[in-house]
N, C-alpha and C positions, 0 to 999 in steps of 0.2 A: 345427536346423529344428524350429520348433513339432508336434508332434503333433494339435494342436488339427484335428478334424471340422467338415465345415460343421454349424450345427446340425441340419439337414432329414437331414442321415444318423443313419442306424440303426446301421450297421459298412458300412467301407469301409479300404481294403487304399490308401496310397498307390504311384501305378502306379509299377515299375521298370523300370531298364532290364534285368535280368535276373531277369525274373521265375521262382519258384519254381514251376512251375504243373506239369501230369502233362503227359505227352507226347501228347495226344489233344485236348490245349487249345487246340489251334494258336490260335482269335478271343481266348482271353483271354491270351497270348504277345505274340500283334500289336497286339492293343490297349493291352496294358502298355508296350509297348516304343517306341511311336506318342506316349502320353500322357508317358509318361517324357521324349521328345525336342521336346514339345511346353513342357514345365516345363525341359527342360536348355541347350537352344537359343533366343536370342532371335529371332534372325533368323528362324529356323523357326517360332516360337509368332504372330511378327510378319505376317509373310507367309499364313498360316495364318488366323489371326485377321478380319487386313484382308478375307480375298476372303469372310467374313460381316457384312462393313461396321462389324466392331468394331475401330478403332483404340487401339491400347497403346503408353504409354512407357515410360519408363524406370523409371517410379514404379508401373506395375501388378506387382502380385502372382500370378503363376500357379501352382494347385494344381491335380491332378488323382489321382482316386483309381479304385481299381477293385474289383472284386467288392463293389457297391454295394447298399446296402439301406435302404430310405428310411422314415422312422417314421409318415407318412403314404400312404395311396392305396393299400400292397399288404397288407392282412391276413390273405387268402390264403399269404402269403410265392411266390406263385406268379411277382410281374417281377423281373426282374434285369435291367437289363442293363450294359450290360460298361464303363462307363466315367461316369464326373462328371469334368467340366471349371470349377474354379472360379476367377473371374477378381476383385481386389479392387483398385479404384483409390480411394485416401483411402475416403471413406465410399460408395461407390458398387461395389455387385458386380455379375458377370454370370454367369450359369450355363448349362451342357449338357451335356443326357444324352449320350452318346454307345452306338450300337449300330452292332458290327460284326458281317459277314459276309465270311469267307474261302474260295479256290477259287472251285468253282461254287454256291455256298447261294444263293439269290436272299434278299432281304428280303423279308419276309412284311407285307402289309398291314397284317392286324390285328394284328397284333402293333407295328407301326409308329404306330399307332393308340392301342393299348396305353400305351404310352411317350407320347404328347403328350398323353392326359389323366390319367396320374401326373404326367408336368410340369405339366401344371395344376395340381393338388391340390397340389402344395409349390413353388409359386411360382418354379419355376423360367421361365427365358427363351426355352429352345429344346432342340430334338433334333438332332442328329448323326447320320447315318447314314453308316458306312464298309462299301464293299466292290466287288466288282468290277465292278458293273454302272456303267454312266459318265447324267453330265449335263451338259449345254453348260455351265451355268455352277453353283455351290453351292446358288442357289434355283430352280433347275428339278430337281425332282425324279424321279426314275426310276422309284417307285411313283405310280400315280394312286388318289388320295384324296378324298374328296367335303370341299370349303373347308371345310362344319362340322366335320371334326375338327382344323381347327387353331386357329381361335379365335385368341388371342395369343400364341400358342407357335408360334415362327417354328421351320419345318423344314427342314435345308439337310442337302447328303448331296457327300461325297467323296470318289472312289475311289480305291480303291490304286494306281492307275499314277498319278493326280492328283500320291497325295502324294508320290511315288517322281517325277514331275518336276520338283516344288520343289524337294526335296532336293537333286538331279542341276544344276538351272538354279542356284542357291544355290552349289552344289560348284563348278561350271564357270564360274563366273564371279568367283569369289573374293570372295564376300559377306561369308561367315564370319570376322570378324577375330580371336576368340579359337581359338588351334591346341586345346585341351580340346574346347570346342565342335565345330572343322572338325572333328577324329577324331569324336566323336558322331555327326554327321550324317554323319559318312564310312560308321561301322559300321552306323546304321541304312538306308544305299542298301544295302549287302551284304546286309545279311538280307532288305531285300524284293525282292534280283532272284535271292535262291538258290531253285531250282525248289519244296525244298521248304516256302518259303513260301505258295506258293499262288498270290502276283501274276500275273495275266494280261490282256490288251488284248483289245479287240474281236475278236472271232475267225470269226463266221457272222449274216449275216439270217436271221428269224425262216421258217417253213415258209410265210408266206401271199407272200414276196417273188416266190417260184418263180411261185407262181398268178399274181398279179398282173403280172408280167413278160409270161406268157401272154398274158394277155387283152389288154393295151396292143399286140401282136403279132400278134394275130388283130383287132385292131382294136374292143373292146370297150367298152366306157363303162368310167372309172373313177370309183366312187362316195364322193364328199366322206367321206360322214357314215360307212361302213362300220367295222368291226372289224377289217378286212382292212386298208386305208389306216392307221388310228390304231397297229395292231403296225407298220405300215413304215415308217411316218414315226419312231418312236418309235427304233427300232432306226437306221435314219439318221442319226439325231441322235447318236447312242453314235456311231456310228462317225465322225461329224465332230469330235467332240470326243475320239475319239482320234487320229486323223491331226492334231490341231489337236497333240497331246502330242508324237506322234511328231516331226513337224515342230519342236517347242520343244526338247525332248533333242537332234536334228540342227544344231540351230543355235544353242542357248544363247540365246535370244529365247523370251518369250512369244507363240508366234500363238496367232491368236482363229477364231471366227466372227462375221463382222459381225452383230447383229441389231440392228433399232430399237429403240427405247428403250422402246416399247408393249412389243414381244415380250421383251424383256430382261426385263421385268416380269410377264410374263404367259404363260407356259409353252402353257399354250390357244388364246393366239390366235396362236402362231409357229404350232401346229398345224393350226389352223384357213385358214394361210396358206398354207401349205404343202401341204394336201392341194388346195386350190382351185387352186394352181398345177402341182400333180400331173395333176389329172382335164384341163383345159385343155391343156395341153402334152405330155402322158407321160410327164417330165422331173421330176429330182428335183435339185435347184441348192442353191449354198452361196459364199458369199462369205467367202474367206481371209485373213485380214487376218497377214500378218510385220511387223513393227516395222520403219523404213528401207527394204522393198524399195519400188521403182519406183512398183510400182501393187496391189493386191487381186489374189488367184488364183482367180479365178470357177471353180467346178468343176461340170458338166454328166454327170447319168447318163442318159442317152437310154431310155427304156426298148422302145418301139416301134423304136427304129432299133436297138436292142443296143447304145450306141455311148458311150463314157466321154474325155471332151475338159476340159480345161484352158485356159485365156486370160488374158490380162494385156494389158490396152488401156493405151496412152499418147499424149498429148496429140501432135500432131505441132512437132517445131521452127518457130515462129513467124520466124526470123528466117536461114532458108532459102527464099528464096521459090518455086523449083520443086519439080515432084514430084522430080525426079529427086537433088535434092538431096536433100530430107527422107529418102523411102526410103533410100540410102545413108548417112544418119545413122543410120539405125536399123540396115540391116544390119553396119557397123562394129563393135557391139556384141554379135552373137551368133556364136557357136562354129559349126562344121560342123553339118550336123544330116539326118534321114531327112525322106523323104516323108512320115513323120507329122503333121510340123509345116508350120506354113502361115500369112503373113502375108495380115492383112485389109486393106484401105484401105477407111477409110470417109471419100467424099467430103461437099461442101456439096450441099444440096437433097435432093430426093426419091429421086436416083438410087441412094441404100444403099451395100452395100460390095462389092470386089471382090474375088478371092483368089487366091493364087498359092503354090505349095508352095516348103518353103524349102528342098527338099533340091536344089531347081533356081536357086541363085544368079545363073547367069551369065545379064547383060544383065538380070534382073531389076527395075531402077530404071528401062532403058529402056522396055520394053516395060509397065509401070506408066506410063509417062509418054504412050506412044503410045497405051494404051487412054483416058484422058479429056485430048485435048492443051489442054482451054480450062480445066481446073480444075485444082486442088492440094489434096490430101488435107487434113484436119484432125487425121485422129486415126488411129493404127495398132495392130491387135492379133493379139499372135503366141497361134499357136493348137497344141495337139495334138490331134489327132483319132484315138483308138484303139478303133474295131472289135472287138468280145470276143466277137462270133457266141453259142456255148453256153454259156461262160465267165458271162456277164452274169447270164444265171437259176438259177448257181450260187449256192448259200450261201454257201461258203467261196471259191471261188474269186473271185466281184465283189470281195471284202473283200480280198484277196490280191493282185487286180491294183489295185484304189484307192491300196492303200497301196504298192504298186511307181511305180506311175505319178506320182500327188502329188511326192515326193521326187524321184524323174527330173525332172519339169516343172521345180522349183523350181531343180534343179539345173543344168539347160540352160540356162533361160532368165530364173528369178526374182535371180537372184544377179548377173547378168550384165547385164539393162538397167538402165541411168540414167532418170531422168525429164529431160526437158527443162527446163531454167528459165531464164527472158528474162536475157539479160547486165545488169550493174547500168548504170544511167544515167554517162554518160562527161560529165567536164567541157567545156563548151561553147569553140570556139575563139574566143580571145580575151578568155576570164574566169579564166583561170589562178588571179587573186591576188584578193582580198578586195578591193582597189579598184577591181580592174573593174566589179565589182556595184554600186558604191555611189552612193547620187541622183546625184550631179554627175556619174559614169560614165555612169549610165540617160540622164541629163537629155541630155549630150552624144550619147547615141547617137540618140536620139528625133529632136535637131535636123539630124540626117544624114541619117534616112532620108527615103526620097522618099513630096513627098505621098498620100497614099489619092487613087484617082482620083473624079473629080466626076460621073461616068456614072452613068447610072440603072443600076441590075442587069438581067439577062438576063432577060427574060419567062420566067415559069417558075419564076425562082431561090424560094428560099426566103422571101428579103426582100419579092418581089413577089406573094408567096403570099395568096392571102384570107385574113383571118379570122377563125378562127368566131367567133362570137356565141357568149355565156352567158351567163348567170342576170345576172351580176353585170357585166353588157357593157353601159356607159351608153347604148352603138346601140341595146339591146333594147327 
């Protein structure tokens, strides 16, 4: 392996997997041993790479180096930080700082700051930030920055339980086709789920969650634009995007959160959405997306009612045509279950939906049938509804029952419905073969059947409908 330094470095340490460092090093251990399996694993460099919209084949080159020192931008010798990622495809490179943070260090603005405009100055592409604070996705950021300091230095940030799911989703699903590599990525899940690494998940809302709780309880305004709302939405978000991890290590699937494609893009106005659908409802919502299940797992934190519910609506079977039937297709599908849980019927028109607990099965479809006997559901969704009283304007404790509840829902009920889908088109009686269809088949059938009658249409009908006049209506 060449020796050779990007030229923009000063001295840099190619990162290993068993880095030499002091025992107090823990950020430059894990980020050696991170960049290391980022350069030793394709799959991992691949995977990795992709979720910053950098695609790599076969033909890219990965180097990465650490205890980094750049001959431009720090003459101080005051920046360091802990990682270069350099990527060479034929004539075309890409580059990123990387800066970690282990345990509880938070990343520090300025100092984040710091680092994108030294990638400015030596023409680097972007910053890296690893550590344990989470982000829905790699460019929504966890520090809030004012846009001038990023300019054209794209900054994306990954947390350790992030990468510690790759790995695990990677491992559990048998990605890894060279056995060198699977042990790699085997040993670096070991070192990040050993305590003394530091790795840790969402663990508590911030102090204004408490207040806020309050006041939606006492029935207070909650204010869009506050400082209070942007820590609680902010903290939210961590924690969806860890139950989104959770959820993926449980099931070897990537789940998401649904966002539009605006908010995908724009970290500010999910927030901005968010708080506005905060202050309106006192309800804090998220949309779950599993790979193959049924439907999305809509999740609801009530904050005025204390009350944390789960749902999964599905299309009702088309090709059932009473209530009592459809409902029975649907409870076919689910397990025993508590008064927790509760199917919806939402009928046609105005009249909304109706509810019935599902820990009371028996005669269920009938008495669904007998409360609207002239309509038929369209659409049905099973629900939990869990009540947290004190629990709720807990720090630790909301976070503790989300992530108890999530996984239960999923497990009751997301695993276990089917969606409905129309049965495929059945061949027509009488077309069995290829010459049934064919002109002299058509033509012979045509001369069978009886003629169309010669009566005027129904007064009313459609045929005998007015019609309108326009622009382009030679009557005009």
């Amino acid at each position: 392996m060449s020796e050779q330094r990007p030229v923009i470095l000063e001295r840099g340490e190619r990162a290993r997997l068993f880095p030499v460092l002091s025992e107090t090093s823990k950020e430059g251990r894990a980020t050696s041993i991170l960049l290391a399996c980022i350069v030793s694993v394709h799959e991992f460099s691949d995977l990795l790479l992709s979720s910053l919209g950098r695609r790599i084949g076969s033909r890219a080159r990965i180097d990465c180096y650490t205890e980094v020192v750049f001959k431009r931008g720090n003459e101080d010798g005051g920046l360091r930080p802990d990682g270069l990622i350099h990527v060479q495809i034929g004539t075309r490179s890409w580059t990123a700082l990387v800066e970690s943070k282990i345990g509880s260090a938070p990343l520090d603005a300025a100092q984040v700051e710091a680092y994108l405009r030294l990638a400015k100055v030596n023409e680097i592409d972007a910053v890296i930030t690893v550590s344990n604070q989470f982000a829905t996705q790699p460019t929504h950021h966890p520090v809030a920055l004012p846009a001038k300091a990023l300019g054209r230095v794209k900054l994306y940030h990954w947390s350790w339980m992030y990468l510690l799911t790759q790995a695990d989703l990677l491992l559990t699903t048998e990605a890894v086709s060279d056995a060198d590599q699977h042990l790699i990525l085997h040993e670096f899940k070991r070192f990040l789920t050993h305590p003394s690494t530091g790795v840790a998940g969402f663990t508590a809302m911030p102090a204004a969650w408490t207040e806020l709780v309050q006041t939606a309880v006492a029935g207070g305004q909650i204010h869009t634009r506050s400082d209070q709302v942007t820590e609680v939405l902010r903290a939210w978000h961590s924690e969806l995007r860890d139950l989104t991890l959770i959820l993926s290590r449980q099931l070897a699937v990537s789940a998401t959160i649904k966002l539009s494609r605006a908010e995908a893009k724009d970290l500010d106005l999910r927030l901005r959405n968010d708080a506005k659908e905060l202050a309106e409802s006192q309800t804090l919502k998220a949309e779950i997306v599993v790979p193959g299940a049924a439907a999305p797992l809509d999740l609801y934190a009530d904050l005025r009612g204390r009350t944390i519910s789960l749902s999964m609506r599905l299309r009702a079977p088309e090709d059932r045509k009473g209530t009592k039937a459809r409902v029975n297709w649907l409870l076919r599908q689910l397990p025993e279950l508590t008064d927790d849980y509760y199917l919806r019927l939402h009928w046609p028109g105005r009249g909304g939906c109706t509810q019935h607990a599902l820990g009371q099965v028996e005669d269920l479809a009938e008495r669904a049938q007998m409360e609207r006997p002239d309509s038929i559901p369209h659409s049905f969704e099973v629900c939990l509804v869990k009540p947290t009283a004190g629990r709720f304007a807990q720090r630790k404790n909301f976070i503790l029952d989300l992530e108890a509840l999530v996984p239960t829902f999923y497990k009751a009920i997301g695993e276990n419905l089917k969606a409905w889908q129309a049965p495929a088109p059945r061949v027509r009686q009488g077309r069995d073969e290829a010459e049934d269809v064919s002109p002299e088949a058509l033509s012979d059938e045509t001369a069978k059947a009886p003629e169309p009658s010669a009566e005027p249409p129904p007064e009313g009908s459609v045929m005998n409908a007015p019609r309108e006049s326009g622009p382009n209506d030679p009557s005009t």
